[in-house]
N, C-alpha and C positions, 0 to 999 in steps of 0.2 A: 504494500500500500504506500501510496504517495505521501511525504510528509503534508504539513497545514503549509510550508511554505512553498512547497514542490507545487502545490492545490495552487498558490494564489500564483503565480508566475504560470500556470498552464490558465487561470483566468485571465491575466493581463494580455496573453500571448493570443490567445481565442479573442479577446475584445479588440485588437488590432487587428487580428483577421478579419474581424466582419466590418473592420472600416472599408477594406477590398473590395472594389462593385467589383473584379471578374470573381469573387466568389462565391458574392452577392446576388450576381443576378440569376433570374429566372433563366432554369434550359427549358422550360419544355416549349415545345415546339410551336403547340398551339397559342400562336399568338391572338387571335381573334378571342379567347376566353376572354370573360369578363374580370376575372380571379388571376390572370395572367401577372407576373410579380408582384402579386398580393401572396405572396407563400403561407404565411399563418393561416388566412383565411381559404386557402384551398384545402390545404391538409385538416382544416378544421371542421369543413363542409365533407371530407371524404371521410371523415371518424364518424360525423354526426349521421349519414345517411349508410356507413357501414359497407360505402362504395365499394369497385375496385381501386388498385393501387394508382395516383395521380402518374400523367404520363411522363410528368419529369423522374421520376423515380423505378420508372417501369427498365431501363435497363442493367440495376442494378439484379432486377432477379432473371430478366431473359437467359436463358440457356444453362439454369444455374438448376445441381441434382437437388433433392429434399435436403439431405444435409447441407447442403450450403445455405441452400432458403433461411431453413432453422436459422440454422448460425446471423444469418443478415438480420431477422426481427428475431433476436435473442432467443430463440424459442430451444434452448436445450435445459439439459438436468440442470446444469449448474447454476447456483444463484448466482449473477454480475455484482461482485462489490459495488455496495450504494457511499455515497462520497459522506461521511459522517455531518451531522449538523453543525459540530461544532468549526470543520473545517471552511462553510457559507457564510458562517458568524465571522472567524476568522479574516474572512473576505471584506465584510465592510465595516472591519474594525480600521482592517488597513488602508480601504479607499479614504475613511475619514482624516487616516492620520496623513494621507496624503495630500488632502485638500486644504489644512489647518497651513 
């Protein structure tokens, strides 16, 4: 497991990432959607109606065996370590002390 400090520098490093529109933007292809790089709101609409998978995400399982599926939406034995509470706390102890 990651230390609390290990946690917060894989946050600072992920919130520079998502400053990157090429990582940022929307692939999927159907530009004409409504929902088109609205990502929250598409994958929110496909939880909510129990859809299939949204088409920007659709080649991550194309040509993939069952255990790979599994494995891609976590779906095996093993629990995923969950990132502790105290390490999120951690988090905005230190954004504070950053902005003081």
């Amino acid at each position: 497991m990651k230390s609390k400090e290990e946690y917060y520098e894989l946050v600072k490093t992920n919130r520079e990432l998502v400053k990157n529109p090429d990582i940022t933007k929307c692939t999927c292809p159907n530009n004409l959607c409504d929902w088109h790089g609205k990502c929250k709101e598409c994958i929110s609409l496909h939880r909510h109606y129990n859809d299939h998978i949204p088409v920007c995400l659709q080649a991550l399982v194309k040509n993939k065996t069952f255990v790979e599926l599994a494995n891609i939406v976590e779906m095996n034995s093993a629990d995923r370590e969950k990132t502790p509470l105290e390490y999120r706390q951690y988090v905005r102890e230190m954004d504070k002390k950053a902005i003081r």
